[in-house]
C-alpha positions as CSV (number, residue, x, y, z in Angstrom):
1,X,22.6,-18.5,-16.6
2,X,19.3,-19.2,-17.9
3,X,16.0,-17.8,-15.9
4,X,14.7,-21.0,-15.2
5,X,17.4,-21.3,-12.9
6,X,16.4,-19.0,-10.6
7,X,13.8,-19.7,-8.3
8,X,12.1,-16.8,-6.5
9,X,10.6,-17.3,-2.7
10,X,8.5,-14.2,-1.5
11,X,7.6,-13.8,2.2
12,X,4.9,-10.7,3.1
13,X,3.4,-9.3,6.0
14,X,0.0,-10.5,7.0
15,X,-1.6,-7.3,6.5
16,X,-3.8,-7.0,3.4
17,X,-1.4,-3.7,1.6
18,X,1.5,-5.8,2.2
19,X,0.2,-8.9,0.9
20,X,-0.9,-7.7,-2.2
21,X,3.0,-5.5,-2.9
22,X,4.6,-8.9,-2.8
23,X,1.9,-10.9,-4.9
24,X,1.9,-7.6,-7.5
25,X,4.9,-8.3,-7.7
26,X,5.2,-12.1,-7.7
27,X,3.2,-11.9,-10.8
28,X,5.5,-9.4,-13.1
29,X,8.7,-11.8,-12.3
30,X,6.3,-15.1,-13.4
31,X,6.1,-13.1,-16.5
32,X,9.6,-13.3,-16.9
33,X,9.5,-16.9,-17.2
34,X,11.1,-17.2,-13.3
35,X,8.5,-19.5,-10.8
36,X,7.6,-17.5,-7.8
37,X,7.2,-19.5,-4.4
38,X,4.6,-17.2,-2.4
39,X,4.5,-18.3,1.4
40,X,2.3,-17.6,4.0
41,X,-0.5,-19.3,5.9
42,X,-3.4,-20.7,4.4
43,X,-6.0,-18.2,5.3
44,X,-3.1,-15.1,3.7
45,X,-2.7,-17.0,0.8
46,X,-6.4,-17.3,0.1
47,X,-7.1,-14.0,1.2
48,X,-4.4,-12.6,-1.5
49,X,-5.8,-14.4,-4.0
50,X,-9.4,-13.1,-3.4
51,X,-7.7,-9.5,-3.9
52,X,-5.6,-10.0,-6.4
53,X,-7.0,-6.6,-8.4
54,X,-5.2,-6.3,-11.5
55,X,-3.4,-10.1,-11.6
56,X,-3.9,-11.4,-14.9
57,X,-4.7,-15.4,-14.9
58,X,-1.4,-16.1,-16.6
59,X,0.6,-14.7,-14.0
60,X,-1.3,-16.1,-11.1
61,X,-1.2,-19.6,-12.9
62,X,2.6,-18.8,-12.7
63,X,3.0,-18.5,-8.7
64,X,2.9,-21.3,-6.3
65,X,1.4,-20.7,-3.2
66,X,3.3,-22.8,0.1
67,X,0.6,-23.1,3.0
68,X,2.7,-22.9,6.1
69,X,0.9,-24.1,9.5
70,X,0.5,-21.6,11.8
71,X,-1.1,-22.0,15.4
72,X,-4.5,-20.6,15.9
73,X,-4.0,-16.9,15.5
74,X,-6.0,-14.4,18.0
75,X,-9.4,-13.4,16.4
76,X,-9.3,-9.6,17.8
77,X,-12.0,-7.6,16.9
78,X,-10.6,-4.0,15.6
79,X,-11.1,-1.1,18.4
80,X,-13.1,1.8,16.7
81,X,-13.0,3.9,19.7
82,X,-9.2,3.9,20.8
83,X,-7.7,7.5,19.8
84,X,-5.0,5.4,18.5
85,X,-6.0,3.5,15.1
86,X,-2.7,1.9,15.3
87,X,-3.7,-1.9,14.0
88,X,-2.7,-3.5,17.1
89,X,-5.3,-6.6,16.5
90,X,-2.7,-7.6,13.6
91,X,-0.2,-8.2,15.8
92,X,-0.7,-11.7,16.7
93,X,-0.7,-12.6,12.9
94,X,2.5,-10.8,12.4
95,X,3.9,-12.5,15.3
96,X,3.2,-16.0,13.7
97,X,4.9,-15.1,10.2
98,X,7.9,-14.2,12.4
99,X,8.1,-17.7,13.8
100,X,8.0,-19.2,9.7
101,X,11.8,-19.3,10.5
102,X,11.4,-23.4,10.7
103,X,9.5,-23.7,7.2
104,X,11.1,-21.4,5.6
105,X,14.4,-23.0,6.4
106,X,13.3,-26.6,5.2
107,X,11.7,-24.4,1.8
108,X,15.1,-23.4,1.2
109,X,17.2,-26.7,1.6
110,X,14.7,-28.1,-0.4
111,X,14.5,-25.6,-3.4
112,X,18.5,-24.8,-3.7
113,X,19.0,-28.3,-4.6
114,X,16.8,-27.7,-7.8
115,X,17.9,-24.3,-8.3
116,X,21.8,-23.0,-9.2
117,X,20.0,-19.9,-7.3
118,X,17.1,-18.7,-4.6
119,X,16.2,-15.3,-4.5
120,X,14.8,-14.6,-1.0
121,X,12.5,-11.4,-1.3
122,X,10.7,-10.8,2.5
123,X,9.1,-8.1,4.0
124,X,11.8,-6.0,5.9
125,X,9.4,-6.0,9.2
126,X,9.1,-9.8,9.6
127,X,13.6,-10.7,8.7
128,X,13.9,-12.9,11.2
129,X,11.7,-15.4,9.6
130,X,13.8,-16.0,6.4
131,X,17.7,-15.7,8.7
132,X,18.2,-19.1,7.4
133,X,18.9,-17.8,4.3
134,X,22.6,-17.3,5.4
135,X,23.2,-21.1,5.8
136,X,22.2,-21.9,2.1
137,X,25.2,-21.0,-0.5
138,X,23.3,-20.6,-3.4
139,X,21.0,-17.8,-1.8
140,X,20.8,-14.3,-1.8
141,X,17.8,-12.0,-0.1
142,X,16.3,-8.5,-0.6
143,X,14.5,-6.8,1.8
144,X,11.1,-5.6,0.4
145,X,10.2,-1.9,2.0
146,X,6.4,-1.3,1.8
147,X,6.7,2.5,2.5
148,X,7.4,5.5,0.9
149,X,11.4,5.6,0.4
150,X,10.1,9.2,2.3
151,X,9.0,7.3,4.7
152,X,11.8,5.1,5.5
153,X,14.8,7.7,5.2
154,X,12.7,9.7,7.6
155,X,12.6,7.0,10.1
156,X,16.0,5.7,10.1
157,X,17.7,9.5,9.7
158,X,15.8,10.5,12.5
159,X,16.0,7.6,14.8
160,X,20.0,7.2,13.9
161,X,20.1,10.6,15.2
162,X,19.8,12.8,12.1
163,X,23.9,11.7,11.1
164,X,23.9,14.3,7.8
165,X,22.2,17.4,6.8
166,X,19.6,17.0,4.2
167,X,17.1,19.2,2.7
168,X,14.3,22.2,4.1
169,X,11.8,20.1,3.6
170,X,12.7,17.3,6.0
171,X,14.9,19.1,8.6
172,X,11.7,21.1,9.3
173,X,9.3,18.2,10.2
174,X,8.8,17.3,13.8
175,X,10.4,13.9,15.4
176,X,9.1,10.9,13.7
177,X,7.8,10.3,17.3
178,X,5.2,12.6,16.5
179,X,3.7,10.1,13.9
180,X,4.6,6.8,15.4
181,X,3.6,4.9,18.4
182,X,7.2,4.1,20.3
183,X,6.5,0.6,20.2
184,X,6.4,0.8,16.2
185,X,9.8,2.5,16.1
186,X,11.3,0.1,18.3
187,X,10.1,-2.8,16.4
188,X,11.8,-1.5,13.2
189,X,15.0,-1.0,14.8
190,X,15.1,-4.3,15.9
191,X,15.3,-5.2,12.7
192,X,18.3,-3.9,11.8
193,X,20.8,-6.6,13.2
194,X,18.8,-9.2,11.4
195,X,19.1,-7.0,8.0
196,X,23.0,-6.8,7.4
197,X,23.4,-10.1,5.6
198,X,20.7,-9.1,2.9
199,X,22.2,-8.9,-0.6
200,X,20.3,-5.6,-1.2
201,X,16.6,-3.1,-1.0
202,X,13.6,-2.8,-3.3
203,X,11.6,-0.3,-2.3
204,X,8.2,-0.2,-3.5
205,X,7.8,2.8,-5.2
206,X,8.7,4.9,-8.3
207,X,12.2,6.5,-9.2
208,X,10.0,9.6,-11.0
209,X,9.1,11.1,-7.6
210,X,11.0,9.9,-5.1
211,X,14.5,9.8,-6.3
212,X,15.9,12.4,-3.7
213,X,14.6,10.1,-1.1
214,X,15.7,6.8,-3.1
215,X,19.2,8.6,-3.1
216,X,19.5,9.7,0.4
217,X,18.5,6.1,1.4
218,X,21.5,4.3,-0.8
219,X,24.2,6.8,1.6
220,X,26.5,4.5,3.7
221,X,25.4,5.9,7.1
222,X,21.6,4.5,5.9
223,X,22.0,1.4,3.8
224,X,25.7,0.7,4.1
225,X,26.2,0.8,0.1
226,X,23.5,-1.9,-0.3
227,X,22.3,-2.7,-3.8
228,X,18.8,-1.2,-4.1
229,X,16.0,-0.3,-6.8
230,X,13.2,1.1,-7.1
231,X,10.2,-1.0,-7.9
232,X,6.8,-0.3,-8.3
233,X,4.9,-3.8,-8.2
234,X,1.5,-3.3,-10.2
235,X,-0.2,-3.6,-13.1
236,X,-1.5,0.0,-14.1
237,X,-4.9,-0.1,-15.8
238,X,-5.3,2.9,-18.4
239,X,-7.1,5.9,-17.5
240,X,-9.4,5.4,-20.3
241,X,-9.7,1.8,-19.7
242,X,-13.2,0.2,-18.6
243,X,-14.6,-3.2,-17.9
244,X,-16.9,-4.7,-20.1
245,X,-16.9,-8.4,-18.6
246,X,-20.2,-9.3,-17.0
247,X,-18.5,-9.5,-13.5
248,X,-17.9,-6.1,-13.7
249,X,-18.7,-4.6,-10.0
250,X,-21.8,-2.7,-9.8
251,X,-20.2,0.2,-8.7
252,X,-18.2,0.6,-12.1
253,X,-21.3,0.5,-13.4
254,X,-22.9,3.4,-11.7
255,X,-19.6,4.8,-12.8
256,X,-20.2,4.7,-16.4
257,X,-23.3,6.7,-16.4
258,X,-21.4,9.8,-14.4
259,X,-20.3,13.0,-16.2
260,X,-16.2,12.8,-16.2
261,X,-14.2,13.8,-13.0
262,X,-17.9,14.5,-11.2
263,X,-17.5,11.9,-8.5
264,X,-15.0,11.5,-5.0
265,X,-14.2,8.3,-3.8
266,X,-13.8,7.6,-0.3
267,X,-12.2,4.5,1.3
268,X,-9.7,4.6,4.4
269,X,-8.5,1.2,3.4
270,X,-7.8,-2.6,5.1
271,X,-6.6,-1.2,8.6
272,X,-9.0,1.5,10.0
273,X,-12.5,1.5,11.5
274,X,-14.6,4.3,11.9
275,X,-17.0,5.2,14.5
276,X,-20.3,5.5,14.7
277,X,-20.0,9.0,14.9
278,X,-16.9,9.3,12.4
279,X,-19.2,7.6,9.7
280,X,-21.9,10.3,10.5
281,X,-20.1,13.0,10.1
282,X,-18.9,11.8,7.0
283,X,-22.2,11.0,5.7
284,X,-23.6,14.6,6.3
285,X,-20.8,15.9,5.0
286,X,-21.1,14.3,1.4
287,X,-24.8,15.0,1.7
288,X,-24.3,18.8,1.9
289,X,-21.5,18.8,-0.3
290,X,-23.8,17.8,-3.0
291,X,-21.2,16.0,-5.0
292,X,-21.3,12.7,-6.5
293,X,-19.8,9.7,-4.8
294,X,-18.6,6.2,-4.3
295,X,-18.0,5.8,-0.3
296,X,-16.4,2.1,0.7
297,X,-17.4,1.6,3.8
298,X,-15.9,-1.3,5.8
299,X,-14.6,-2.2,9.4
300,X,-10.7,-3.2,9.4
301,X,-9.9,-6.8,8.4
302,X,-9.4,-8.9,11.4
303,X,-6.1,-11.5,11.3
304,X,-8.4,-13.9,9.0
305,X,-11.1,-11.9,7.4
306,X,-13.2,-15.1,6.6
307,X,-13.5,-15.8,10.5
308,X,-17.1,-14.4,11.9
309,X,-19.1,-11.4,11.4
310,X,-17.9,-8.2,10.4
311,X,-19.1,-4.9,12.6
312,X,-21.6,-3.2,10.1
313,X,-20.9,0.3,10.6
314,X,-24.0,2.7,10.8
315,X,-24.8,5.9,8.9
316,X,-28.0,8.3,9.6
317,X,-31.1,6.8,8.9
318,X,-32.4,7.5,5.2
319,X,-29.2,8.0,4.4
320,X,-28.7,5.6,1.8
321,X,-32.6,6.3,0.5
322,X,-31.9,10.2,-0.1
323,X,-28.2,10.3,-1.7
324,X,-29.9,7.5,-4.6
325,X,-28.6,9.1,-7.7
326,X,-26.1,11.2,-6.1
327,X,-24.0,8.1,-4.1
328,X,-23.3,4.7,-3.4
329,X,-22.3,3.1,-0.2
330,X,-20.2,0.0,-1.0
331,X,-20.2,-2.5,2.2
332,X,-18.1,-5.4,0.2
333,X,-14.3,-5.5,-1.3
334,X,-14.4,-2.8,-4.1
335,X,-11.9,-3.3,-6.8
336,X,-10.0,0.8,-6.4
337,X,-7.7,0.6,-9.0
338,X,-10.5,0.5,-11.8
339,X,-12.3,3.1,-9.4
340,X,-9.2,5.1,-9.4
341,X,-8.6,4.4,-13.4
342,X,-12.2,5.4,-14.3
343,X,-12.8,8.7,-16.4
344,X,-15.7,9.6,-13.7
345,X,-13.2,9.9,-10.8
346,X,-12.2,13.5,-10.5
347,X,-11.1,12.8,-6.7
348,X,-9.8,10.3,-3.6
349,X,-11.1,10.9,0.2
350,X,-7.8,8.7,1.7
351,X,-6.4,7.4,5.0
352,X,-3.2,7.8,2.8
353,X,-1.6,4.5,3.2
354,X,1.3,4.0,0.5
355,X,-0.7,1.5,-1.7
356,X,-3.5,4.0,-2.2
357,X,-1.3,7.3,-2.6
358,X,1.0,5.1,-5.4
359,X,-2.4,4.1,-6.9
360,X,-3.8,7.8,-6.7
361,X,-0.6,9.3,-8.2
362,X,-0.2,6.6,-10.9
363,X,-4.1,7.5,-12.1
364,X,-4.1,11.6,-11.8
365,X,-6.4,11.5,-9.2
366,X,-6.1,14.5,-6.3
367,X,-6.2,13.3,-2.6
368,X,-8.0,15.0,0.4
369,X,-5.6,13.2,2.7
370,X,-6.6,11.9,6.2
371,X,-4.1,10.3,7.8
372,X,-5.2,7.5,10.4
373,X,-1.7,6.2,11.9
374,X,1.7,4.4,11.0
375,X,3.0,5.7,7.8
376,X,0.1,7.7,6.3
377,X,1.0,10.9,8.2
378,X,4.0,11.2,6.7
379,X,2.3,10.1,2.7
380,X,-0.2,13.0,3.2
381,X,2.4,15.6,3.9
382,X,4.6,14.0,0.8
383,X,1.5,14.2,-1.5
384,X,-0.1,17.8,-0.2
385,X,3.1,19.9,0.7
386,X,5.7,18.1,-1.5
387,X,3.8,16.8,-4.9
388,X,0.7,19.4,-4.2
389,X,-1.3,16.8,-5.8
390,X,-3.8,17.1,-2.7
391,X,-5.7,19.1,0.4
392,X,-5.4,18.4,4.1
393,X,-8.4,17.3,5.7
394,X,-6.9,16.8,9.3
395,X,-3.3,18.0,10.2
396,X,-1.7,15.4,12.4
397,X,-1.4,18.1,14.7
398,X,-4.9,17.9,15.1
399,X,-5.2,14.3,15.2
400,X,-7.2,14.1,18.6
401,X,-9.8,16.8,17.6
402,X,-13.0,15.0,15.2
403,X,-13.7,16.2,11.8
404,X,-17.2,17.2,11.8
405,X,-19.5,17.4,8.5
406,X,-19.0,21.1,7.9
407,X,-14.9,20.6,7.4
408,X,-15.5,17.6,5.2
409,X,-18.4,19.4,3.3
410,X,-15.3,22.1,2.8
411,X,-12.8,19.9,2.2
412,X,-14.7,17.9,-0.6
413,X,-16.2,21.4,-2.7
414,X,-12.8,22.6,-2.3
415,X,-11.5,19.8,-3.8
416,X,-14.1,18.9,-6.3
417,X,-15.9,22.2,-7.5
418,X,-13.4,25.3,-7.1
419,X,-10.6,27.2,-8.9
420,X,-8.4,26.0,-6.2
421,X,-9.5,21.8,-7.2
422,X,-9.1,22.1,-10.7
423,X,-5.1,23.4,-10.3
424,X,-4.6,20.7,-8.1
425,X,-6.7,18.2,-10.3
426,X,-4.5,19.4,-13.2
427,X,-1.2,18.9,-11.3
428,X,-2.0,15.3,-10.3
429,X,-3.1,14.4,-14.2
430,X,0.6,15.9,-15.1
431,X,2.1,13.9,-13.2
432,X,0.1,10.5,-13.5
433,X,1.1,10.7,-17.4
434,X,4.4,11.0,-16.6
435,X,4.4,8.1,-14.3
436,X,2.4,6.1,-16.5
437,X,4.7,7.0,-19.3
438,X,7.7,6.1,-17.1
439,X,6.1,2.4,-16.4
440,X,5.4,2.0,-20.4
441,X,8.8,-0.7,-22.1
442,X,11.4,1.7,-22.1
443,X,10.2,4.3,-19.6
444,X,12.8,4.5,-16.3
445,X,10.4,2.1,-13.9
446,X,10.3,0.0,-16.4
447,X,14.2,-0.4,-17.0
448,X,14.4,-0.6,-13.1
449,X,12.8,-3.6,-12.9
450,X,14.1,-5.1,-16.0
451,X,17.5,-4.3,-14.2
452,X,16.8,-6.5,-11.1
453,X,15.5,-9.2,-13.0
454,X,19.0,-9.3,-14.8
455,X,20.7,-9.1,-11.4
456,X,19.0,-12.1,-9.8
457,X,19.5,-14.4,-13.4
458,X,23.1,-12.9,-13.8
């Protein structure tokens, strides 16, 4: 069968990580010569395309974009001060890509009959949108998992009460119901009726350092024998790489004129907002560190991030003023891969969410992990006790208590000027080579892909 006859439909998550998995990797099967059909609402699709970091305008030229009508979605402001960041002011837009079922369906019908086949990749949390699948007879659907495969077996052993022994390092964690709301946990098992028609997994990640967990999630009591691989959906810039176009961000630029691995980055992503008083701390904390650094601060998207102000978070007065030459405060979308890439970057202040700890690992950059909610408790225990490619700043255990100044002061010397820093600085840069190497033509993520792409044009 030739590629062309294939026709690929991807369906995300309105959430900003999840968006930009399934474009990543929309754009490395358009390089294969197979069109892409990339569906969401008009305000997703736009908002994808504004942050595509690392899509090349060949592969994006490759993808068509569907804009399915949605109802008005709720504009919820995010909740700073719940104890809970939980993104519950998503919900309604996650609610509305469950209801594509309609859409999608008519898509399909229309697309089989110019295509011997339709590959149906969706996000496993929104299934029920794409159930139609099982009525066309010349299509076949993955289910795209957007966490850790640590993540994932931990959830579904634990919640399918623990059906096999595994190893030390998981039988000794506390019940995933100490790191997810119960509301979460039901709404992933209630996807599970939905999932048994699905032709087989990808899980976003790499083989390299997860295959025990990739291997414990293909057993029959997990995945029932499903086909699954392990793909890692991004375009890795080189370490050594840097941006000479003259829409380079300035914060690359600042970047260029630091001494190498002098300078911690901090961002806690798309989902979280700080406090006041978080942000403070934080601020005082870098300030008495006295170590260099790039700080993205920015509330948590709302449902459609081109709808109304956004919150401008406060820091100390004179803040800004005094850390010139030591810091920058970003306020607007900062391109982090580059960041993470860039010679200067010797470290990564993270909420942990999967994107950031793939990107992290991928670039040899050490993490001082602070886990806000969902998955990322779970990530910073994978990347400080299991890879030891990073320091705690907050054990979950501690999750109600505040960090103040003096433990983040701690936490980011430690990480960036001790004995202790540079072993763990040196571990992380092992092992981003070897992933980098493992992505390169030939290297294992590489034949992974290359071996789903011959499955779906078989």
């Amino acid at each position: 069968m030739e590629q062309s006859q294939v026709a690929v439909i991807m369906v995300p998550l309105p959430c900003q990580s999840h968006l930009n998995q399934l474009l990543q990797l929309s754009g490395l099967i358009s390089l294969r010569g197979i069109p892409v059909h990339y569906i969401g609402s008009a305000t997703h699709n736009r908002q994808a395309k504004l942050r595509a970091d690392g899509l090349n305008t060949n592969s994006m030229a490759k993808i068509y974009f569907h804009d399915l009508f949605t109802p008005p979605i709720a504009d919820i402001d995010p909740n700073p001060n719940t104890l809970d960041k939980t993104p519950v002011h998503l919900w309604p837009a996650t609610v509305a890509y469950m209801n594509f079922r309609q859409p999608i369906g008519i898509l399909l019908k229309d697309l089989s009959s110019k295509a011997s086949r339709i590959v149906i990749i969706y996000d496993r949390l929104i299934v029920e949108a794409v159930q139609d699948a099982l009525l066309i007879p010349n299509a076949e659907s993955y289910a795209f998992n957007c966490l850790s495969a640590f993540n994932l077996f931990f959830i579904l052993w634990d919640v399918t009460g623990k059906p096999f022994r595994v190893g030390k390092e998981l039988e000794d964690l506390p019940s995933v119901k100490e790191f997810f709301p119960e509301g979460t946990l039901h709404f992933i098992a209630s996807k599970t009726e939905y999932l048994k028609d699905r032709a087989g997994d990808i899980d976003n990640t790499i083989g390299l350092i997860e295959s025990t967990y990739i291997d414990l999630l293909a057993r029959e009591e997990i995945r029932g024998n499903k086909k699954q691989w392990a793909i890692r959906p991004s375009f890795p810039i080189r370490p050594s790489s840097t941006n000479d176009s003259k829409s380079k961000h300035t914060c690359l630029e600042w970047l260029d004129k630091q001494a190498t691995k002098s300078v911690i980055f901090v961002s806690f992503g798309t989902t979280t907002s700080l406090t006041d008083e978080e942000a403070r701390d934080i601020a005082m904390g870098l300030e008495e560190s006295g170590q260099k650094f790039i700080w993205v601060l920015r509330d948590a998207d709302k449902a459609d991030i081109f709808a109304g102000e956004t919150r401008r978070i406060e820091l100390p007065g004179g803040f800004e003023e005094r850390m010139e030459g030591v810091g920058i405060v970003v306020r607007d979308w900062a391109p982090q891969l580059e960041i993470l890439a860039h010679k200067s970057t010797g470290g990564f202040m993270s909420h942990c969410g999967w994107n950031s700890c793939l990107e992290s690992i991928t670039m040899g950059v050490p993490v001082a992990a602070w886990p806000m909610h969902s998955d990322q408790p779970l990530n910073a225990i994978f990347l400080t006790e299991i890879l030891k490619v990073g320091v705690a700043v907050r054990e979950w255990t501690q999750k109600e208590e505040a960090v103040k100044a003096s433990r983040i002061k701690k936490v980011v010397e430690m990480l960036m000027a001790s004995e202790e820093g540079v072993k763990i600085r040196k571990r992380a840069e092992e092992l981003g080579a070897i992933v980098r190497q493992s992505m390169e033509e030939g290297g294992d993520s590489y034949k992974e892909f290359n071996s789903f792409i011959a499955h779906i044009t078989r």
